[in-house]
N, C-alpha and C positions, 0 to 999 in steps of 0.2 A: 429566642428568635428563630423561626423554621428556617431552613434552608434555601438559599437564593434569595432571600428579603435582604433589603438593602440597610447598611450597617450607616452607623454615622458616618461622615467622611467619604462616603463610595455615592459616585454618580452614575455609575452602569449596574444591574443588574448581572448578575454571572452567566445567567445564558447567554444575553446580551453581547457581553462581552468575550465568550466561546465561539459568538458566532462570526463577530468581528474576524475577531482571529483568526478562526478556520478557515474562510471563506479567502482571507487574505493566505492565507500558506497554501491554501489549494491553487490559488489562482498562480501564485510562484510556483510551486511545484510544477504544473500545467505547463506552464510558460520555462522552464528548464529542461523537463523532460522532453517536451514537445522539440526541440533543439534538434534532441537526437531519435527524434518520428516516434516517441513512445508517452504512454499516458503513465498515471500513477499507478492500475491496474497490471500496465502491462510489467514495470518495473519492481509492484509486489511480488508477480508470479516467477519472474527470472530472481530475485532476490530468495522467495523460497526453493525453488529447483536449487538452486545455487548452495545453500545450506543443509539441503536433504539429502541429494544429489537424486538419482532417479525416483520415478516411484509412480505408483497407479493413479490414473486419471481421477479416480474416485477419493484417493487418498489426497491427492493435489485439492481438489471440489471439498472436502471436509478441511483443510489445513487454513484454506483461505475464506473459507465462509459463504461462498456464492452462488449464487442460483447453478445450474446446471445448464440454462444455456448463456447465460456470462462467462461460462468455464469455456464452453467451447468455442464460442464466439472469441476469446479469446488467444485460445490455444492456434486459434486457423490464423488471426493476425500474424501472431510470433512465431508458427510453423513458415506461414508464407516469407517470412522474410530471414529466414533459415534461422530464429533465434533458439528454437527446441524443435525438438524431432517427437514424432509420437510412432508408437510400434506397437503390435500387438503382442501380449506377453503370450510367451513359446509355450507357459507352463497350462495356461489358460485362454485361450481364443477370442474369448467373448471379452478381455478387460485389454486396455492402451496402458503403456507404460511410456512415461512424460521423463523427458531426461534436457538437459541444458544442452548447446551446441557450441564450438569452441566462438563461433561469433556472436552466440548470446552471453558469452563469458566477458567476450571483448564490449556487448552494450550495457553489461552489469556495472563496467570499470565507469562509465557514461554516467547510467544511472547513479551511484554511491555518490562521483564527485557533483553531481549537480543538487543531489541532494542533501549534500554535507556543504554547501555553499550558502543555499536556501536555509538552512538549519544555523550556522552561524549567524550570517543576516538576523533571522528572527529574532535570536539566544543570546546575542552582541552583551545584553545588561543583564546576564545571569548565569551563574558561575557553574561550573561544571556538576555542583550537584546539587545546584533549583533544578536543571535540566533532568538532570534524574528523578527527582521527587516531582516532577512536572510528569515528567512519562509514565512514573507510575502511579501517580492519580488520575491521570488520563486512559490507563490501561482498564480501572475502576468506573467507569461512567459507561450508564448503561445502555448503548447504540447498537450500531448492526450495522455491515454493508450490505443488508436482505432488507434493511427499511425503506418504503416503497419513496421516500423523503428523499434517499441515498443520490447522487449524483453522479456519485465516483464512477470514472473511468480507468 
């Protein structure tokens, strides 16, 4: 039987039911985030800073996958509200170097709890390692936040 065909017993379809799903965790996530004035966009990009710790604006645009003006349209949100600072690297003029700010550190602490609440919520009926074997067949499916479909903020 191909793939995404529906089995004995099964009344959704798996895209079907991917899409349920997503749509619904995005819309919580949106709805948490939003709490503390940030999208899920903005809480990736503090979330990666946060792990890398500084690093070139270019290297940021390749780490996270996004156009190049989502990157900056970005970056001017989270600079405006003093979450990351951008500088021009001393070694080279022409490239910004993106670094986290101690008040983007404090809306990270925002971000994780709202989204480790969200994340329970969902995960309530599945043990701490469906959730793993979930993330990593989801890491496997093959989407983009460059698909012009994409919504994400």
């Amino acid at each position: 039987m191909s793939r995404g065909r529906r089995r004995s017993g099964e009344t959704e379809r798996t895209g079907f039911l991917l899409a349920r799903h997503g749509g619904i965790a995005n819309a919580r996530l949106r709805q948490a985030l939003g709490l503390a004035g940030l999208s899920p966009r903005h809480g990736m990009t503090l979330t990666r800073l946060a792990e890398t710790g500084s690093m070139t604006q270019q290297s940021l645009l390749d780490i996270l996958g996004v156009d190049a003006s989502v990157l900056v349209t970005l970056l001017n949100e989270l600079e405006d509200e003093g979450l990351v600072q951008r500088r021009r690297d001393p070694t080279d003029r022409r490239r910004h170097i993106v670094e986290i700010t101690p008040a983007g550190s404090a809306a990270l602490d925002k971000v994780d709890a709202a989204v480790d609440q969200v994340e329970r919520d969902l995960f309530t009926a599945l043990s701490t390692e469906q959730v793993d074997q979930l993330h990593e067949l989801l890491t496997r499916v093959r989407t983009s936040v460059n698909d012009p479909a994409c919504t994400e903020d």
